[in-house]
C-alpha positions in Angstrom: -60.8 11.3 -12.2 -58.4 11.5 -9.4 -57.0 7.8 -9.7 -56.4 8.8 -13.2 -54.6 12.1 -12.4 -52.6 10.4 -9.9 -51.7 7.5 -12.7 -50.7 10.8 -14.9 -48.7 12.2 -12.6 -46.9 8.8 -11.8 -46.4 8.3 -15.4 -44.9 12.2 -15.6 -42.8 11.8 -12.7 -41.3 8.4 -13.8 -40.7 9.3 -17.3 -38.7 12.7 -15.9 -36.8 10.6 -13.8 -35.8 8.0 -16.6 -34.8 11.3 -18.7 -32.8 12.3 -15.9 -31.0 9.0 -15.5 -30.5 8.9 -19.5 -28.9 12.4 -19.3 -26.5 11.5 -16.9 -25.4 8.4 -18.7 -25.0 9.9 -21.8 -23.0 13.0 -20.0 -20.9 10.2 -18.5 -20.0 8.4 -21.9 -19.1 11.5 -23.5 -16.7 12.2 -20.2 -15.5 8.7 -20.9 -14.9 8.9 -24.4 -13.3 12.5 -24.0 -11.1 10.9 -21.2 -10.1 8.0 -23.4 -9.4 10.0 -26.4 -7.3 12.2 -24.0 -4.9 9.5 -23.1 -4.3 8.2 -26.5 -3.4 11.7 -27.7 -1.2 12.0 -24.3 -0.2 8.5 -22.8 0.6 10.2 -19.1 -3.2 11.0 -18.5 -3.7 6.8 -19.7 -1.7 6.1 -16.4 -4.7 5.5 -14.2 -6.1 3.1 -16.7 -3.0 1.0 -17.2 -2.7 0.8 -13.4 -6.3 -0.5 -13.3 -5.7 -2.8 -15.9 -2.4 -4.3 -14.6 -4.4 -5.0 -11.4 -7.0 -6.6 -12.6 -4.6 -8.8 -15.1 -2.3 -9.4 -12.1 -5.0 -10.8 -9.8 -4.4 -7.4 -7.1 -7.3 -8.6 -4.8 -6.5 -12.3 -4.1 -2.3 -10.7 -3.8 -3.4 -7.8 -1.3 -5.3 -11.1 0.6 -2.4 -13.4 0.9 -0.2 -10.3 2.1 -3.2 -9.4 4.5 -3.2 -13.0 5.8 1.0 -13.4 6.3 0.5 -10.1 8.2 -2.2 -11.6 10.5 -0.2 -14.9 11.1 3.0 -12.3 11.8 0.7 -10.4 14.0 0.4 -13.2 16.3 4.2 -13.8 17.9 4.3 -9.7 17.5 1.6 -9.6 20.0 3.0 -12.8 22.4 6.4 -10.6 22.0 4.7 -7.8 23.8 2.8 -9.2 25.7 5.8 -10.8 27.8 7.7 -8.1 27.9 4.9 -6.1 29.5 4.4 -9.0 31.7 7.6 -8.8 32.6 7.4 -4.9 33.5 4.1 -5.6 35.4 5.8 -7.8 37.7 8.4 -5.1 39.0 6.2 -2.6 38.8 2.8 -2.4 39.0 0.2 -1.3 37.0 2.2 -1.3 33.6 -0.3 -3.3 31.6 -3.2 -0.8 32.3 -0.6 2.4 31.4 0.2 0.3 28.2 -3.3 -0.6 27.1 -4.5 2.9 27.8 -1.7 4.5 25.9 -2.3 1.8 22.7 -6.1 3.4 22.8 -7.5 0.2 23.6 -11.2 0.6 25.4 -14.4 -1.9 26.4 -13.8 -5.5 26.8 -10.8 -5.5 24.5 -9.3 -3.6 27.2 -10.4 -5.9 29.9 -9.2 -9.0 28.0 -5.6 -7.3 27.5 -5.1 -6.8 30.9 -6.4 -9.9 32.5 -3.7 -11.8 30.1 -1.2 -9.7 30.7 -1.0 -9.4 34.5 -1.6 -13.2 34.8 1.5 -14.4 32.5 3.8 -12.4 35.3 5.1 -16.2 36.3 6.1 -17.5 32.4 6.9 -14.4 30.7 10.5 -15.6 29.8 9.5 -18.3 28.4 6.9 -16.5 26.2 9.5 -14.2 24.9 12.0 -16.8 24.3 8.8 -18.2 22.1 8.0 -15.3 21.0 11.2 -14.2 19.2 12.0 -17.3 17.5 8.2 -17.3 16.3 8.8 -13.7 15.2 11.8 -14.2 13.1 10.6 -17.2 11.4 7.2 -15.8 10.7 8.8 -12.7 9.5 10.8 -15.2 7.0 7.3 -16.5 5.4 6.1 -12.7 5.4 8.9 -11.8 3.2 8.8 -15.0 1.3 4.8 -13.5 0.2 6.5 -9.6 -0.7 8.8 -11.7 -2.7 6.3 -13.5 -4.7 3.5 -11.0 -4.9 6.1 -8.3 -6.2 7.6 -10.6 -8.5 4.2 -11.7 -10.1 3.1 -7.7 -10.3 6.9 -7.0 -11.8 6.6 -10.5 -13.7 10.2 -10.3 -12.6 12.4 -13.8 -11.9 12.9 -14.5 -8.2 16.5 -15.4 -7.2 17.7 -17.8 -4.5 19.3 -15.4 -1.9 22.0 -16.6 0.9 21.3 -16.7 4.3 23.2 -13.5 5.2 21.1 -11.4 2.9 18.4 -13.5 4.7 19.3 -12.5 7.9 19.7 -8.9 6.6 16.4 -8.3 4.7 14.7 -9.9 7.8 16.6 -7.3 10.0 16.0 -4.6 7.9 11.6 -5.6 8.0 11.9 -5.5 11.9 13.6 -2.7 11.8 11.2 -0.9 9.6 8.6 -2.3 12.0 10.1 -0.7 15.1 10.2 2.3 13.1 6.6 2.6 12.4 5.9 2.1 16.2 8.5 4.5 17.1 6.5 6.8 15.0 3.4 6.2 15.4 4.3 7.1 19.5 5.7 10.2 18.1 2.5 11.0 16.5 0.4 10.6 19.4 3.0 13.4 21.4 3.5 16.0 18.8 -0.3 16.6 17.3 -1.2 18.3 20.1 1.7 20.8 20.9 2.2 21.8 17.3 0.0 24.3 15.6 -1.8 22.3 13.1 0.1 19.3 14.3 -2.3 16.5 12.3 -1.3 17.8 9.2 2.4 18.6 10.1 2.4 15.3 11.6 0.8 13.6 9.1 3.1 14.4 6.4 6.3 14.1 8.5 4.8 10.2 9.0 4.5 9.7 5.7 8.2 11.0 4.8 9.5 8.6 7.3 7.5 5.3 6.0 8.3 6.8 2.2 12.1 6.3 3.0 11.3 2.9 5.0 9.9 1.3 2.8 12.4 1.7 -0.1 14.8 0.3 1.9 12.3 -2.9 2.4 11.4 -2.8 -1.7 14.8 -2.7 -2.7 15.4 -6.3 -1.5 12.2 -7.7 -3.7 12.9 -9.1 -7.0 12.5 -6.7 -9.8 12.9 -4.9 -13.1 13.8 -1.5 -12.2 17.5 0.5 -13.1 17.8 2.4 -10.0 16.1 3.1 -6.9 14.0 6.2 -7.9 12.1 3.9 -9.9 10.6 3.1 -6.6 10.1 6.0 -5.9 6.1 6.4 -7.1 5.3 3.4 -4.9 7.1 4.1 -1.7 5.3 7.8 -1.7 1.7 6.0 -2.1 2.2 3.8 0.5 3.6 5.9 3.2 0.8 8.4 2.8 -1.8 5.6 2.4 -0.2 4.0 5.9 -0.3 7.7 6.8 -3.4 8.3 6.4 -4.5 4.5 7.9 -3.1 5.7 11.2 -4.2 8.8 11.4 -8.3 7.1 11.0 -7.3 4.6 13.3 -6.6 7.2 15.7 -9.4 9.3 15.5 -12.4 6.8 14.0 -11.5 3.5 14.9 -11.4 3.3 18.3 -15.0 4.1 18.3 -15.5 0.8 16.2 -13.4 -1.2 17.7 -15.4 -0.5 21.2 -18.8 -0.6 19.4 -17.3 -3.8 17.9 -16.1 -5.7 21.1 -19.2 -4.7 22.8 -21.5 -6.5 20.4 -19.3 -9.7 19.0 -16.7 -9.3 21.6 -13.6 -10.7 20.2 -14.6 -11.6 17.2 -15.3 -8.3 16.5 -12.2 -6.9 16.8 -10.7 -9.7 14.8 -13.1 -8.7 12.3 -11.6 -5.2 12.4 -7.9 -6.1 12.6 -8.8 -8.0 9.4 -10.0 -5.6 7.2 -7.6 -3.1 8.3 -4.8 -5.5 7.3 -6.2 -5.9 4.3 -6.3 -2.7 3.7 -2.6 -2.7 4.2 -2.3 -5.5 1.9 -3.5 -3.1 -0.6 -1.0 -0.3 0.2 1.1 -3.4 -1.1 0.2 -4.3 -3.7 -0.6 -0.9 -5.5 2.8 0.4 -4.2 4.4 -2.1 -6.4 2.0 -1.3 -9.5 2.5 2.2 -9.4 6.0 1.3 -9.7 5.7 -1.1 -12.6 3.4 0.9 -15.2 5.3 4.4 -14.0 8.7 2.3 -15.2 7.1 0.6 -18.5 5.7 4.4 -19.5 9.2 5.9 -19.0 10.5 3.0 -20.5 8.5 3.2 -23.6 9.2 6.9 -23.5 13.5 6.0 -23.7 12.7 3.6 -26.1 10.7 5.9 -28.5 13.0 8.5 -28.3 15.9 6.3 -29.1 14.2 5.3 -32.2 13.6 8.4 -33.3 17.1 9.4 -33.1 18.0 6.6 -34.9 16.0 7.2 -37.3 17.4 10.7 -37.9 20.8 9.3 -37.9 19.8 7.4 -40.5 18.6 9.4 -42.5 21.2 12.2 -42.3 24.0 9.6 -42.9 21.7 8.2 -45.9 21.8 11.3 -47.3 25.4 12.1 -47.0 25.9 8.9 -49.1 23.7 9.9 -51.4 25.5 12.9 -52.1 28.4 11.9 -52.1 27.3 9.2 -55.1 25.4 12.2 -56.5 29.1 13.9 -57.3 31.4 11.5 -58.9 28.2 10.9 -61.3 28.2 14.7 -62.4 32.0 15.0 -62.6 31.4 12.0 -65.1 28.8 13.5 -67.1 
């Protein structure tokens, strides 16, 4: 009796849960067909699904990849750029490498590996930066060669030779928005604590700044757009997603990246430094989407409304003509 009341009360307790599971999927499907219905009736609330369709018909994973993997590559003369200059420093005065790891929030063996390389490259580190720039600029020419192609293929826009001075100037213009964002991020560390509610504040002011940046970056990439605030959409989402990246990084990732190096060592914080690029990558290529179905919906908007004041025209001047045959056939009669 009691292996058949436990059977029961199996059988009860799966068949509530399977009623449970069937309510919320039916529940969802309504929401789903309620949503869908919705955006025919009112094409702005259809936006989220266009943008999910253009980035599954554009291919946005393996483009948000081959941006995350230029940024690695770009990483690498960034960091042999730095590291000679704080070489340099460390051999006038001492103790600059550990101020400079400590004020990057660099901790556990990362930290020990930073410093070890950096106060024994005191003897070459003109020779590194020498390096280092020239390996800079030309990996900041294949980084922008990817924008180019990745937002062409999400604009399906034409990509036109450029000259070397607008070369020189776009690449200018990426390092400069670089320098920006590290000139920022410094700020960020200062003012959080000395301003009530200074995450926020901070936050926000960050995200203004990269906003602005990064239109001037986007407005060099090939394209369908009229005017500049048709970039506008995309340059908002990825200064508060880049926003919001450093503010986690800040606050949460150290943690990992300690916990990382102390169990895989470097390869852990590779690891890291990978998925937070690609993450990045992502800010990338969704800025640029945003952009593209935000322009096609106001484009389809022009268009529609063009047509139907053509089509009023047209019928106003048909009718005009028509009553203007309409008289000389009754003055006849």
């Amino acid at each position: 009796m009691t292996e058949q009341r436990r059977t029961l009360d199996g059988t009860a307790s799966a068949g509530s849960g399977s009623t449970v599971i069937g309510r919320a999927s039916a529940q969802a499907e309504r929401a789903r067909l309620r949503y869908l219905a919705l955006a025919q009736r009112q094409p702005l609330y259809g936006l989220p699904l266009s943008c999910l369709a253009t980035y599954a018909a554009r291919q946005g994973m393996l483009l948000s990849s081959a941006v995350a993997f230029r940024l690695f590559f770009w990483l690498l003369p960034v960091a042999l750029v730095a590291a000679a200059v704080v070489a340099g420093l460390n051999s006038v005065n001492l103790g600059v490498a550990q101020r400079v790891t400590d004020t990057a929030g660099v901790t556990g063996v990362a930290r020990d590996q930073m410093i070890t390389a950096l106060t024994s490259g005191e003897r070459s580190w003109s020779l590194a930066a020498l390096l280092g720039v020239f390996a800079l600029l030309w990996a900041t020419m294949l980084l922008r060669r990817s924008l180019i192609l990745v937002n062409a293929h999400v604009w399906q826009a034409r990509v036109v030779k450029t000259g070397y001075r607008q070369l020189l100037a776009a690449v200018l213009t990426f390092v400069g928005f670089v320098a920006l964002m590290a000139f920022c991020a410094r700020v960020v560390g200062l003012l959080d604590e000395l301003l009530p509610g200074g995450v926020l504040i901070v936050v926000l002011a960050q995200a203004a700044v990269t906003s602005a940046g990064w239109i001037l970056v986007i407005q060099q990439l090939p394209d369908r757009r009229k005017a500049w605030s048709d970039l506008l959409p995309g340059a908002v989402l990825f200064g508060v997603g880049l926003a919001v990246l450093h503010a986690v990084s800040r606050f949460y990732l150290p943690a990992r990246v300690e916990h990382s190096t102390e169990l895989y060592g470097s390869l852990g914080v590779a690891a890291v430094i990978l998925v937070w690029l690609l993450f990045i990558g992502q800010l990338v290529v969704w800025s640029a989407l945003v952009n593209v179905v935000w322009f096609d919906y106001r484009l389809g908007r022009e268009l529609g409304e063009q047509g139907v004041e053509s089509g009023v025209d047209a019928a106003v001047e048909s009718g005009d003509d028509g009553a203007e045959t309409r008289e000389p056939q009754a003055r006849e009669r």
